[in-house]
Jmol script that loads the backbone (N, CA, C; Angstrom):
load data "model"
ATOM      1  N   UNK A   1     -42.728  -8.426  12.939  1.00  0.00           N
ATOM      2  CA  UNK A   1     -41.875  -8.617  11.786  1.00  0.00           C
ATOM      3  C   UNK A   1     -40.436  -8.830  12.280  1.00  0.00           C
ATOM      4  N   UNK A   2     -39.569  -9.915  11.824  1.00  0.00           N
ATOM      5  CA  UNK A   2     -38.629 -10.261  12.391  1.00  0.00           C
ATOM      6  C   UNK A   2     -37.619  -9.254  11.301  1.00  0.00           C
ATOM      7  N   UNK A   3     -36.000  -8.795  12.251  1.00  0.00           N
ATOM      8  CA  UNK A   3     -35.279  -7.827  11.678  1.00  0.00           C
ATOM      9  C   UNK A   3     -34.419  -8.762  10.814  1.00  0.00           C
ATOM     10  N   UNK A   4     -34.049  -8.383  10.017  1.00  0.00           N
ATOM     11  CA  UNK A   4     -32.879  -8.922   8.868  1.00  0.00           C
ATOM     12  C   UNK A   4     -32.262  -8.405   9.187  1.00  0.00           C
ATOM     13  N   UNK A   5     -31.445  -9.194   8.896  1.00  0.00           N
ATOM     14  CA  UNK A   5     -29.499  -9.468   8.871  1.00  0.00           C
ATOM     15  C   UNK A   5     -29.464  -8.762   8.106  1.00  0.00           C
ATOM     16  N   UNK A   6     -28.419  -7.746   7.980  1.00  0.00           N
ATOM     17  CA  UNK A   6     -27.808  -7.386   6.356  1.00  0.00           C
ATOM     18  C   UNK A   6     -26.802  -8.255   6.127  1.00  0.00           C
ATOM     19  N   UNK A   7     -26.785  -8.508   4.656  1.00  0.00           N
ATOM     20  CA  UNK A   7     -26.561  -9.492   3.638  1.00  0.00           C
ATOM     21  C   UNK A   7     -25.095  -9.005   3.790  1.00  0.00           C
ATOM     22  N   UNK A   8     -23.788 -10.462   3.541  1.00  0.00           N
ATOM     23  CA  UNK A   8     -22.569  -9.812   3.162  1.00  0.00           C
ATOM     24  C   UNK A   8     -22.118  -9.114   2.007  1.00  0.00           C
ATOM     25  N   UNK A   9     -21.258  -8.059   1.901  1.00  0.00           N
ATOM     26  CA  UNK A   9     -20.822  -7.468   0.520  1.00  0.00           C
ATOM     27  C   UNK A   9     -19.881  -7.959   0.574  1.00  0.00           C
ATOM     28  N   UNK A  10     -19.699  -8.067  -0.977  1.00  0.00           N
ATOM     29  CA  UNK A  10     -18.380  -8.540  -1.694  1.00  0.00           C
ATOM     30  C   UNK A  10     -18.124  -7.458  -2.354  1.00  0.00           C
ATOM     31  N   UNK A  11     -17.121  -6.987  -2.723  1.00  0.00           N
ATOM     32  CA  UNK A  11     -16.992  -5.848  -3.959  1.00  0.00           C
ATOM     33  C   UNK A  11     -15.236  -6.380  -4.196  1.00  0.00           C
ATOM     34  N   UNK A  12     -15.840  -6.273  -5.862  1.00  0.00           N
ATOM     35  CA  UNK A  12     -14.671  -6.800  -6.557  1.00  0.00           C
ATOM     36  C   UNK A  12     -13.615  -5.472  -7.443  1.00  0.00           C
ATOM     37  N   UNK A  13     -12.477  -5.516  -7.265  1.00  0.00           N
ATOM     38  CA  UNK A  13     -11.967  -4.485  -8.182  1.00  0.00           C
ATOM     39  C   UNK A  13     -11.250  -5.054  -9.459  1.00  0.00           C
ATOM     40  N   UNK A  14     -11.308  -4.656 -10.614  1.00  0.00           N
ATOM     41  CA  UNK A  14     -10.861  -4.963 -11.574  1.00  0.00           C
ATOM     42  C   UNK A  14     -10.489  -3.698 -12.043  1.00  0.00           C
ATOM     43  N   UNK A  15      -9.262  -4.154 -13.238  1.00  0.00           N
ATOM     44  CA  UNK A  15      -8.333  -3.007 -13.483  1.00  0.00           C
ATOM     45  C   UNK A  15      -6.815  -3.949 -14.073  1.00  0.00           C
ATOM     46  N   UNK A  16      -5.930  -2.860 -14.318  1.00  0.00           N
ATOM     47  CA  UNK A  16      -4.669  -3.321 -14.435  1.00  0.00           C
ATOM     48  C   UNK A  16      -4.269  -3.576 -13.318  1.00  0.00           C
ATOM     49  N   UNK A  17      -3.326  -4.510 -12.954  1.00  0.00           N
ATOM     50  CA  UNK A  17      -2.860  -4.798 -12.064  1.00  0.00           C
ATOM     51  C   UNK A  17      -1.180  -5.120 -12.097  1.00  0.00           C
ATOM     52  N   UNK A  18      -0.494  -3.818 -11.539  1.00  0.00           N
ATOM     53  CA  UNK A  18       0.862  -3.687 -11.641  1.00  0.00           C
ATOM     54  C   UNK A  18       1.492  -4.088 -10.521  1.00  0.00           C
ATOM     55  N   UNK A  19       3.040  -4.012 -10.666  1.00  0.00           N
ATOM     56  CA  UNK A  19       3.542  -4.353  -9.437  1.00  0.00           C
ATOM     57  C   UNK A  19       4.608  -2.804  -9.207  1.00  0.00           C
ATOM     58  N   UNK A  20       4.564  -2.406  -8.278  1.00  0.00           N
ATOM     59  CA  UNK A  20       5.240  -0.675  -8.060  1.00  0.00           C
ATOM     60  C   UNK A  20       6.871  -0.708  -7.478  1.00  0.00           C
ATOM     61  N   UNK A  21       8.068  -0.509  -7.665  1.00  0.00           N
ATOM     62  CA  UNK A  21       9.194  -0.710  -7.508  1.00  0.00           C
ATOM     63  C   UNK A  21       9.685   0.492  -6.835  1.00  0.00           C
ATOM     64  N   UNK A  22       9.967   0.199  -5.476  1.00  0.00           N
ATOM     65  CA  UNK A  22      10.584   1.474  -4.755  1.00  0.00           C
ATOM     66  C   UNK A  22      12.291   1.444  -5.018  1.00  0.00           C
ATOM     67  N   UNK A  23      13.170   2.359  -5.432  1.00  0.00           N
ATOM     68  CA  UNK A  23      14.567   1.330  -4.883  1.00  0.00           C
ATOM     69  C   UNK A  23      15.107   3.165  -4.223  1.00  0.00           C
ATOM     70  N   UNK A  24      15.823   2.524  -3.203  1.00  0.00           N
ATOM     71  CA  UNK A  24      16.435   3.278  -2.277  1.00  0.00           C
ATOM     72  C   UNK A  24      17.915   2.966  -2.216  1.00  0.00           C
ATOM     73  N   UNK A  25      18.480   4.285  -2.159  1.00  0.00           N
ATOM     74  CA  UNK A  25      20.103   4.509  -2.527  1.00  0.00           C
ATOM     75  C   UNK A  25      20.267   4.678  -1.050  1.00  0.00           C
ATOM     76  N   UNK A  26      21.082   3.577  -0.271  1.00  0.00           N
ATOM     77  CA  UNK A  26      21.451   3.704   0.923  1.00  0.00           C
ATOM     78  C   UNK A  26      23.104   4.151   0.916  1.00  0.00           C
ATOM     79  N   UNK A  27      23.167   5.033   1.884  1.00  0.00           N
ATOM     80  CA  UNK A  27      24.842   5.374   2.378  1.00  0.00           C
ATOM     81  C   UNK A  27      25.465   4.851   3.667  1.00  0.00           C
ATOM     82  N   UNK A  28      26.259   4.667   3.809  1.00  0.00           N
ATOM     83  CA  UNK A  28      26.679   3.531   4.850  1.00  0.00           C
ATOM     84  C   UNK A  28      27.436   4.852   5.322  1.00  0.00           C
ATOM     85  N   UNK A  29      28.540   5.577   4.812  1.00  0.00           N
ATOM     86  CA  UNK A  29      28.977   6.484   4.891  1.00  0.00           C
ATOM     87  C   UNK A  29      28.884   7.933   4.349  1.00  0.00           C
ATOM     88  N   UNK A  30      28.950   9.070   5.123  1.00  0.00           N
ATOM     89  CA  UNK A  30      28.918  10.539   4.098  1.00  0.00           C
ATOM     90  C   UNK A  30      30.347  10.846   3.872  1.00  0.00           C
ATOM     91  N   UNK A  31      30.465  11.265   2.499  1.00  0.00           N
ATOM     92  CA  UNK A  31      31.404  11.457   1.788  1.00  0.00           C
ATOM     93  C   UNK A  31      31.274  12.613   0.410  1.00  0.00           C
ATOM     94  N   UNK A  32      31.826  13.318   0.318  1.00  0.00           N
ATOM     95  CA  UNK A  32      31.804  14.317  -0.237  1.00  0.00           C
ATOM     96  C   UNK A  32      32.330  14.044  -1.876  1.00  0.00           C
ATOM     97  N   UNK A  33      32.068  12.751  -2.488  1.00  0.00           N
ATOM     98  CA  UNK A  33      33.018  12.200  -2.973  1.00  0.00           C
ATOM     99  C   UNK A  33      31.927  12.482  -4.825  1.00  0.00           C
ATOM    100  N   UNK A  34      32.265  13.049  -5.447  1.00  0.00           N
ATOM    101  CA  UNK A  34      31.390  13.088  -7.232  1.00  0.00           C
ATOM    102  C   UNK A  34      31.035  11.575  -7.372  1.00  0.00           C
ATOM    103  N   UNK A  35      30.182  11.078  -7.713  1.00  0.00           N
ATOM    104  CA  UNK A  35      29.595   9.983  -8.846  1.00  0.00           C
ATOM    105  C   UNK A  35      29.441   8.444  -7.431  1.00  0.00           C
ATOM    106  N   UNK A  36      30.522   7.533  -8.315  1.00  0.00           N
ATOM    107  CA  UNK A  36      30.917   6.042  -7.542  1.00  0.00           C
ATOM    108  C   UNK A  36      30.900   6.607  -6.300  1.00  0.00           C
ATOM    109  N   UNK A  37      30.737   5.919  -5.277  1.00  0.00           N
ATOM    110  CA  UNK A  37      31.318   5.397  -3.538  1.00  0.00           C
ATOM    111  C   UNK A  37      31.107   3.667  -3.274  1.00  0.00           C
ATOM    112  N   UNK A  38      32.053   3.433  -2.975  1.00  0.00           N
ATOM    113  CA  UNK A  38      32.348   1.979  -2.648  1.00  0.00           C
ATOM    114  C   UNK A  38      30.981   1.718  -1.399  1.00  0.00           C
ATOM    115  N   UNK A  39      31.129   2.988  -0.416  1.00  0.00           N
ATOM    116  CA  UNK A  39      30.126   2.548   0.901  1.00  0.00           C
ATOM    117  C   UNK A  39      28.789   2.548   0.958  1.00  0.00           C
ATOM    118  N   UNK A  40      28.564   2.994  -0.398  1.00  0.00           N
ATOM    119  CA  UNK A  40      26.964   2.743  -0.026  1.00  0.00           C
ATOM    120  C   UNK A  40      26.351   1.451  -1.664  1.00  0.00           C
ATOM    121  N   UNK A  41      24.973   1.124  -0.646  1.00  0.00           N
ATOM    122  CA  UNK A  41      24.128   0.301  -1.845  1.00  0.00           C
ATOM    123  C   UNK A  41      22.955   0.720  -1.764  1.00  0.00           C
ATOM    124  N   UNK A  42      22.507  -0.180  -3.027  1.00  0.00           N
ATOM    125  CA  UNK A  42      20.574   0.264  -3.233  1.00  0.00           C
ATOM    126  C   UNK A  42      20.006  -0.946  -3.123  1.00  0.00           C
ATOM    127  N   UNK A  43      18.831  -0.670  -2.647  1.00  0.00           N
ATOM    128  CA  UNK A  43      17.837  -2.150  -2.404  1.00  0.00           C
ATOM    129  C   UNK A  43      16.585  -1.229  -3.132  1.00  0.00           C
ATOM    130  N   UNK A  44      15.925  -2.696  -3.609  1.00  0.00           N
ATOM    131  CA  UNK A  44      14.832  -2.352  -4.113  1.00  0.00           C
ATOM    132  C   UNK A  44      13.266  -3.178  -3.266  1.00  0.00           C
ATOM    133  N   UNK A  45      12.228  -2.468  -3.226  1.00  0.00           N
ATOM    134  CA  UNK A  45      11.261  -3.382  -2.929  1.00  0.00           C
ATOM    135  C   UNK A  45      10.062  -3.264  -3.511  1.00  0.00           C
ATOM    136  N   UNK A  46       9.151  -4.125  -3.707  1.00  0.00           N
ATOM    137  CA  UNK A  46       7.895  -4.344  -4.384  1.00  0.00           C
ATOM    138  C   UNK A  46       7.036  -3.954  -3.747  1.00  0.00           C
ATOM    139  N   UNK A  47       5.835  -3.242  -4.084  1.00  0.00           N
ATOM    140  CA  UNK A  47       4.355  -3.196  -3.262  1.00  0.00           C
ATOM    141  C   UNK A  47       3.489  -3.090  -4.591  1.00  0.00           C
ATOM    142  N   UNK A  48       2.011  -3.539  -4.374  1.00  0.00           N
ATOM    143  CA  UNK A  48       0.839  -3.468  -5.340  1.00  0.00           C
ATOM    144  C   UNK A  48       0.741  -1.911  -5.822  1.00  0.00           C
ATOM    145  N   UNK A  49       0.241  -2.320  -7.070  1.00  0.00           N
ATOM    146  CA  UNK A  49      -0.263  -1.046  -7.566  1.00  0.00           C
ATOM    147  C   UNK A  49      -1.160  -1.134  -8.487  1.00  0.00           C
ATOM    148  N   UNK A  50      -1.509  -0.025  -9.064  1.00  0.00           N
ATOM    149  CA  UNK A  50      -2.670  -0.174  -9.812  1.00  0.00           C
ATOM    150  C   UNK A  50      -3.983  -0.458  -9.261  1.00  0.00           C
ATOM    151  N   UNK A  51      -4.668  -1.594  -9.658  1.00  0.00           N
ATOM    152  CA  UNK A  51      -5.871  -2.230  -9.493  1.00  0.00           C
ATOM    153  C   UNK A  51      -5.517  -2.716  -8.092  1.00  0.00           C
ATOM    154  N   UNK A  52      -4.361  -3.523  -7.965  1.00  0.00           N
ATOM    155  CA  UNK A  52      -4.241  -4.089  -6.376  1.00  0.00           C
ATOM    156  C   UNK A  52      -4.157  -3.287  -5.673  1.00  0.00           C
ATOM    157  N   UNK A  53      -3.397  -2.107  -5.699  1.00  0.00           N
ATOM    158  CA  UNK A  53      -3.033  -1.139  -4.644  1.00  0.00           C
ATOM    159  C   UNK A  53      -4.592  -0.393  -4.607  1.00  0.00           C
ATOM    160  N   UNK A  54      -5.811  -0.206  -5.249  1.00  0.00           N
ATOM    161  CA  UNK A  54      -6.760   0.142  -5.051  1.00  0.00           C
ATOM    162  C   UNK A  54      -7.893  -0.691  -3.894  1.00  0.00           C
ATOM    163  N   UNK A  55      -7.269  -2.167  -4.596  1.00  0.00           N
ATOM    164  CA  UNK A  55      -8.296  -2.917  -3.840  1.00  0.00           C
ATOM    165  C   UNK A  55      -7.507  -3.196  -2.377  1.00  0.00           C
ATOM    166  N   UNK A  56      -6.379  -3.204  -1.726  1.00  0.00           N
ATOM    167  CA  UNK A  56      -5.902  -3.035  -0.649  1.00  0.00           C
ATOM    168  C   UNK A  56      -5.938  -2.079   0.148  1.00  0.00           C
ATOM    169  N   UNK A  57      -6.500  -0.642  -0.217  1.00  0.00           N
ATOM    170  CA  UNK A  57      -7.022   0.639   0.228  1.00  0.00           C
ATOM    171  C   UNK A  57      -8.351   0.263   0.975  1.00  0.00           C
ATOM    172  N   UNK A  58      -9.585  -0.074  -0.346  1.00  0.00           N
ATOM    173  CA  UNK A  58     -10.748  -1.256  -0.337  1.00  0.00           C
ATOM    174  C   UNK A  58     -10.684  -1.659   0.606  1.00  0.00           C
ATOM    175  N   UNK A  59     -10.003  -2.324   0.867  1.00  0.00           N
ATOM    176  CA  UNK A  59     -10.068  -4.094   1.670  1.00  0.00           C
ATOM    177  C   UNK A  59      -9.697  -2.846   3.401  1.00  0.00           C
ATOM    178  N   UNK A  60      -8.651  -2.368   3.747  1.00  0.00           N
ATOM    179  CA  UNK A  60      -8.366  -1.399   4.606  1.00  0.00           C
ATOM    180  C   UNK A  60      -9.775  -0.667   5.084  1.00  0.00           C
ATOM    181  N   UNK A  61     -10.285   0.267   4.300  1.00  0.00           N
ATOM    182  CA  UNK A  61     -11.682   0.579   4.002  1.00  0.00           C
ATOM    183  C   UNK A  61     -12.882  -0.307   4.867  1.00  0.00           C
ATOM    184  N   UNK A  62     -12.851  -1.761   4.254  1.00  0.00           N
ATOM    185  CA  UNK A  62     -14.150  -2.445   4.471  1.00  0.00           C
ATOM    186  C   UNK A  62     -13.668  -3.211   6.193  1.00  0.00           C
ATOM    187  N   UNK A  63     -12.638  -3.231   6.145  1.00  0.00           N
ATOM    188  CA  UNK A  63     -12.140  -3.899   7.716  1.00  0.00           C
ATOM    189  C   UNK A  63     -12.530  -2.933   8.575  1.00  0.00           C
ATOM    190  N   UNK A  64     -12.770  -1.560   8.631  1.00  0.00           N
ATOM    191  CA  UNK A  64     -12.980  -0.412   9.647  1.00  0.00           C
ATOM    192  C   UNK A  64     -14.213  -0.686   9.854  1.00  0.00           C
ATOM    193  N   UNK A  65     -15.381  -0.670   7.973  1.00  0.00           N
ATOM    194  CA  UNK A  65     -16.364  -0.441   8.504  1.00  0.00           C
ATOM    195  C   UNK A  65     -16.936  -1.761   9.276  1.00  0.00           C
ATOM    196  N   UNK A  66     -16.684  -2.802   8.838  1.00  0.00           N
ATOM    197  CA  UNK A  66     -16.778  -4.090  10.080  1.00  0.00           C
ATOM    198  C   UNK A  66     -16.686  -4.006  11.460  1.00  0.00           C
ATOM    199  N   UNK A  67     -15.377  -3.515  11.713  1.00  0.00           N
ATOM    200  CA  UNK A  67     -15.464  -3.036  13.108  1.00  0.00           C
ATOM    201  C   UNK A  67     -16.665  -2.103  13.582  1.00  0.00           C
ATOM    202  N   UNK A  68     -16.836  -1.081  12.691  1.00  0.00           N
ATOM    203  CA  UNK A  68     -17.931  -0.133  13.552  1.00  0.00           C
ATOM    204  C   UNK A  68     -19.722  -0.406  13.131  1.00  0.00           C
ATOM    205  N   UNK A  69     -19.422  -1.074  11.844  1.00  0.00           N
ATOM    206  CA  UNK A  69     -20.641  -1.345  11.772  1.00  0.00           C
ATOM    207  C   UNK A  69     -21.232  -3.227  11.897  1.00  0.00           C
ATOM    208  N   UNK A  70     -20.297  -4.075  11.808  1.00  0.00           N
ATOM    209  CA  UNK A  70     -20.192  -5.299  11.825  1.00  0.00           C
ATOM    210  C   UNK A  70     -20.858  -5.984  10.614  1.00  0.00           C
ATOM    211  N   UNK A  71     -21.087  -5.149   9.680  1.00  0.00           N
ATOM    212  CA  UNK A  71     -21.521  -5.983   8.144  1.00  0.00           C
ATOM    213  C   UNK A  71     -19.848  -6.539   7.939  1.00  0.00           C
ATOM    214  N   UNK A  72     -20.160  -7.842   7.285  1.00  0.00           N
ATOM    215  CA  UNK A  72     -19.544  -8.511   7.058  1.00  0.00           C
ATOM    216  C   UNK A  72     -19.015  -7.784   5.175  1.00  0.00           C
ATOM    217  N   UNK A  73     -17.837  -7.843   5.036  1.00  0.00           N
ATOM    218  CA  UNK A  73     -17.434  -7.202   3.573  1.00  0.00           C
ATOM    219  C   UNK A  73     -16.380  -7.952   3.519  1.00  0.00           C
ATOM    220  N   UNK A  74     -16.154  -8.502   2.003  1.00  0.00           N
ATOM    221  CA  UNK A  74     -15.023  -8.940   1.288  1.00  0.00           C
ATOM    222  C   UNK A  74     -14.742  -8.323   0.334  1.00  0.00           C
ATOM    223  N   UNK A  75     -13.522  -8.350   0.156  1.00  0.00           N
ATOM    224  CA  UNK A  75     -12.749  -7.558  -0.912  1.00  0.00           C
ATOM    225  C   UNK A  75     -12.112  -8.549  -2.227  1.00  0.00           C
ATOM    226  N   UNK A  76     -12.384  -8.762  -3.368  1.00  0.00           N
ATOM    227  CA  UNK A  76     -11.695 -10.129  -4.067  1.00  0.00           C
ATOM    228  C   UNK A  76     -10.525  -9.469  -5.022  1.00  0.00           C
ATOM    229  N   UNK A  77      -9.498  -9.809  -5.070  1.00  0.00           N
ATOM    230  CA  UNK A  77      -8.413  -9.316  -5.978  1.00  0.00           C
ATOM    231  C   UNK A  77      -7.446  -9.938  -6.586  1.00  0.00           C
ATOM    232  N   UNK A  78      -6.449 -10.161  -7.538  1.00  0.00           N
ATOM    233  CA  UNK A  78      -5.951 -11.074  -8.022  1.00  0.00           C
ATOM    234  C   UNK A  78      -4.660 -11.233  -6.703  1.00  0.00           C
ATOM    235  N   UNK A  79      -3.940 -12.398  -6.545  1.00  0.00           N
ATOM    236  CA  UNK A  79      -3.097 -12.929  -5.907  1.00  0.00           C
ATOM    237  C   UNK A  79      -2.080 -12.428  -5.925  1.00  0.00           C
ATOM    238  N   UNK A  80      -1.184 -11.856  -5.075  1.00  0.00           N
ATOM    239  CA  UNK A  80       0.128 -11.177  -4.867  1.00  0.00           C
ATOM    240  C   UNK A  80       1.504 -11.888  -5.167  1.00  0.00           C
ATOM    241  N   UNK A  81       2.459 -11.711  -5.661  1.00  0.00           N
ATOM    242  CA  UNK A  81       3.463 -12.533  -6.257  1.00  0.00           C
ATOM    243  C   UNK A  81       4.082 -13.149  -5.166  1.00  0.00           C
ATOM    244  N   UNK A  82       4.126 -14.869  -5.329  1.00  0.00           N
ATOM    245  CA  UNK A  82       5.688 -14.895  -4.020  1.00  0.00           C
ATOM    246  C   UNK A  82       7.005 -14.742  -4.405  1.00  0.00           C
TER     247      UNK A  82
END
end "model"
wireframe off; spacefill off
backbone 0.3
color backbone group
């Protein structure tokens, strides 16, 4: 009896799919100063969340077990903003 291949998985996540907003108050300088300071700014940055940030865990997840087990796995999720 000849051995089979195992078959590729796909696994799909569905869900809401948000976008998650970090913003960080940078200081250029310390200053002991109440409220305003001229020296510092904030930047903000984007990462997935929700449904995406699940299926990028997923996708993290199915790349390991590839390596150790070599089944082939895809992860399908909606498209990330440019």
């Amino acid at each position: 009896m000849p051995s089979a291949e195992p078959l590729p998985r796909t696994v799909i996540v569905a869900g809401d799919v948000t976008i998650d907003w970090n913003i960080a108050r940078l200081r250029r300088v310390k200053a002991n100063l109440p409220g305003w300071e001229s020296g510092g700014s904030t930047r903000a940055w984007w990462q997935h969340g929700g449904a995406a940030l699940l299926a990028d865990l997923v996708e993290a997840v199915a790349d390991e077990l590839h390596e150790s087990t070599g089944i082939d796995q895809s992860v399908r999720q909606a498209a990330q903003p440019s």
